[in-house]
N, C-alpha and C positions, 0 to 999 in steps of 0.2 A: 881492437879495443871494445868494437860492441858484444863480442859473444864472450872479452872476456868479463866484462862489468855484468852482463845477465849471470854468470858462472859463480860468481865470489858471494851475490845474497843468498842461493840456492842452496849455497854448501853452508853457509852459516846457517839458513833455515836447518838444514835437515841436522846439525850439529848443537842446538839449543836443546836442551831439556827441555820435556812436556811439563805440562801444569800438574799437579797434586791433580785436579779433578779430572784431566785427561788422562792419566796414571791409573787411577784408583778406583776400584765400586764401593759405592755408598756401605757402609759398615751395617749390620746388621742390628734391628731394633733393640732394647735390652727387655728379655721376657721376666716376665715374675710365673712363681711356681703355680697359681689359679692359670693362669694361660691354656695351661694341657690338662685340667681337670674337667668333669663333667658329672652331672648329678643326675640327670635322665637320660633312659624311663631306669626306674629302681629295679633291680632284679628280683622276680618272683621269688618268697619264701618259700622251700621243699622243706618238712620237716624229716632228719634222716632216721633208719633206725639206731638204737641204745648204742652206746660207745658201748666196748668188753670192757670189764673191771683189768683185765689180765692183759698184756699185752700179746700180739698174733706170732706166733712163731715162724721163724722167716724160713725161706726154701733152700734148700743143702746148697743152692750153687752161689748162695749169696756172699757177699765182704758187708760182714756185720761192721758197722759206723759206729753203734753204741749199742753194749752189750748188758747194759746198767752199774760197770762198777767202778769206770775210769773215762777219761778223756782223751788216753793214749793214742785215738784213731787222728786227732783232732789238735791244732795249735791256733794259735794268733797272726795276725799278717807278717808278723815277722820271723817265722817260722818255731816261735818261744811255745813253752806248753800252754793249752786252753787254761785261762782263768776263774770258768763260768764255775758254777756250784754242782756238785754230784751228792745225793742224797735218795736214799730208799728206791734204787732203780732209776731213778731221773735227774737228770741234771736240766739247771736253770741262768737263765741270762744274769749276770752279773754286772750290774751295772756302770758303766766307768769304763768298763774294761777290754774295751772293744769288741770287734766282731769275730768269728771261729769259723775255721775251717779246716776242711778234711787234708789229712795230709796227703794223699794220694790223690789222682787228678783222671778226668772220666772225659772220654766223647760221648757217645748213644749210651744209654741208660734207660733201667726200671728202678725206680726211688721209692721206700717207702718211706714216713715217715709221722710220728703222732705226737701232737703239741695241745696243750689247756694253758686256757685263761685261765687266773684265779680265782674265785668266789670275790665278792665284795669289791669285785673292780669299779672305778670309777672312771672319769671323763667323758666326753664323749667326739664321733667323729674320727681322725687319726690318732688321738692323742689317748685311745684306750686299748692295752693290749697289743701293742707294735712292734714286728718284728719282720722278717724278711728273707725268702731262701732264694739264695743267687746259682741259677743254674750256670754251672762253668765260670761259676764268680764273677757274671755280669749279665744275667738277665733274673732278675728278682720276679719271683711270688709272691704273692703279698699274703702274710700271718697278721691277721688284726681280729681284733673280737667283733666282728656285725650280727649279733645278736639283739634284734633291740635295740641296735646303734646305726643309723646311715650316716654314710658320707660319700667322696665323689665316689662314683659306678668303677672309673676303671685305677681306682685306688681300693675298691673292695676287695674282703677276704677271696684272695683267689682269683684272682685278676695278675694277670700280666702286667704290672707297674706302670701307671701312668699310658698303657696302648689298649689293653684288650679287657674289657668286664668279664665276669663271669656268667655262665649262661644262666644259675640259680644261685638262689643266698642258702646254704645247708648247715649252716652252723649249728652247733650244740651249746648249749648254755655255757656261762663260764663256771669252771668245777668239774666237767665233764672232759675227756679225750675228745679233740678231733685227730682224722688221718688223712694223709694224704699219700698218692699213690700217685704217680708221676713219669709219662712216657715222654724221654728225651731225643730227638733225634739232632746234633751237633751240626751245624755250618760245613759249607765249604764255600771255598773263595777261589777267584778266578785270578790272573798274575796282577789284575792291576789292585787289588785288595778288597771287590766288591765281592756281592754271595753271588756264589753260581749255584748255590738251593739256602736255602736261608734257614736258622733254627726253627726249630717246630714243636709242643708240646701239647699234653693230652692229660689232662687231671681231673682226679676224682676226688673229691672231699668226704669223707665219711660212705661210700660208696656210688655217691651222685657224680655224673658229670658236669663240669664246671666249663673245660675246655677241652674243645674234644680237633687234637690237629690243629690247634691253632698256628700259624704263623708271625713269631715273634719279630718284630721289626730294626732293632737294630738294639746297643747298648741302654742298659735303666739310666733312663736322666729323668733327677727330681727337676730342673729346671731346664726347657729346650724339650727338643725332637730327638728323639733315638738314633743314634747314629751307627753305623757298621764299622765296626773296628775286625781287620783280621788277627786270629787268635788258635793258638792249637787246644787241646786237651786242659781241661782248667778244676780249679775245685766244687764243691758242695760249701758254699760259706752261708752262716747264719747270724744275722743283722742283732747287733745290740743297739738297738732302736733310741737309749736314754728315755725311752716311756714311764714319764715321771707313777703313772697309776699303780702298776704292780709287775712284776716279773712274770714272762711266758717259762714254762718247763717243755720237754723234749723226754721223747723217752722210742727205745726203737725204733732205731734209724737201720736201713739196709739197701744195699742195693746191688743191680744183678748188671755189669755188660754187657751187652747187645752189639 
């Protein structure tokens, strides 16, 4: 009777569900998108040389992206044709209408690619000139006008989205071409889904370097920490930001596999 009376509370102990707080870790705080911004020290202004009136003609081994007279390379997230505007060699962000990307899909890449603010832009901080190129359609560049304009460091022109500044500010006025040139090297993941070498990029704005090998840290999150999603071969998508100021233009887009 005695070993079986100690035997009967032991198995109802071990047979009771735990408590919620014995269960469970504490839930994660809720961040607001200031959280992961920062405003110092400001990136030295370089001033670069003259944008060309003409644009650069690309190298024979290239897949022209935009050849100035269609969108054909180019759809919407849901595989529909690009919606944006094509006019006198350039096509421009349409507002509404979401964001574009390449119909074909890239790991290691050379990107070139040349984008202007408009004349008479307004606002200031993010809300002037805002757009965005997602490498493999989930690590964003940031296209913004910082001309005359600050705002947070590693939300500036040329900045790895909310993780990496640029190492200078080389923008060109707005009304003028900027270019970007752009060394990708694509992820690999190990079985359990983390990076066994993590993305890496190397950009040059108007001929300056901005980012040179940086190591990009996980997916663009406007809100949070970047996180490592595994992912094969993805697109070139370009951000319709809804930038109430003025519309970004694009014009010679190319790029080479590696």
């Amino acid at each position: 009777m005695k070993s079986a009376f100690l035997f009967i509370p032991v198995t109802l102990f071990l047979s009771l569900p735990l408590t919620a707080q014995e269960t469970k870790y504490p839930e994660q705080e809720p961040m607001k998108p200031a959280m992961t911004e920062y405003w110092q020290p400001q990136p030295t202004v370089v001033t670069p040389s003259k944008s060309p009136e003409k644009a650069i003609v690309a190298p024979s081994d290239a897949l022209i992206l935009f050849d100035g007279k269609d969108l054909s390379q180019w759809s919407n997230s849901k595989g529909e044709p690009a919606a944006w505007t094509v006019s006198d060699g350039v096509f421009t962000v349409k507002k509404g209408t979401g964001d574009i990307q390449t119909r074909s899909i890239f790991n290691d890449f050379q990107l070139h690619i040349e984008w202007r603010i408009p004349e008479g832009i307004t606002g200031k901080s993010q809300a002037r000139g805002n757009s965005g190129l997602f490498l493999q359609g989930m690590y964003e560049i940031q296209i913004l006008d910082c001309y005359e304009n600050e705002t947070y460091v590693n939300g500036q022109t040329g900045s790895v989205y909310k993780q990496t500044p640029p190492l200078v500010n080389a923008m060109h006025k707005p009304g003028e071409w900027n270019s970007y040139d752009i060394i990708y090297t694509a992820p690999t993941f190990k079985k359990d889904g983390t990076y066994r070498t993590p993305p890496r990029v190397t950009l040059l704005q108007n001929g300056i370097l901005l980012q040179n090998n940086t190591i990009i840290l996980g997916t663009t999150e406007y809100i949070g920490q970047p996180k490592v999603k595994e992912h094969g071969a993805g697109p070139i998508r370009l951000q319709d930001h809804g930038d109430p100021s003025a519309p970004i233009s694009f014009r010679n887009i190319w790029i080479r596999e590696l």
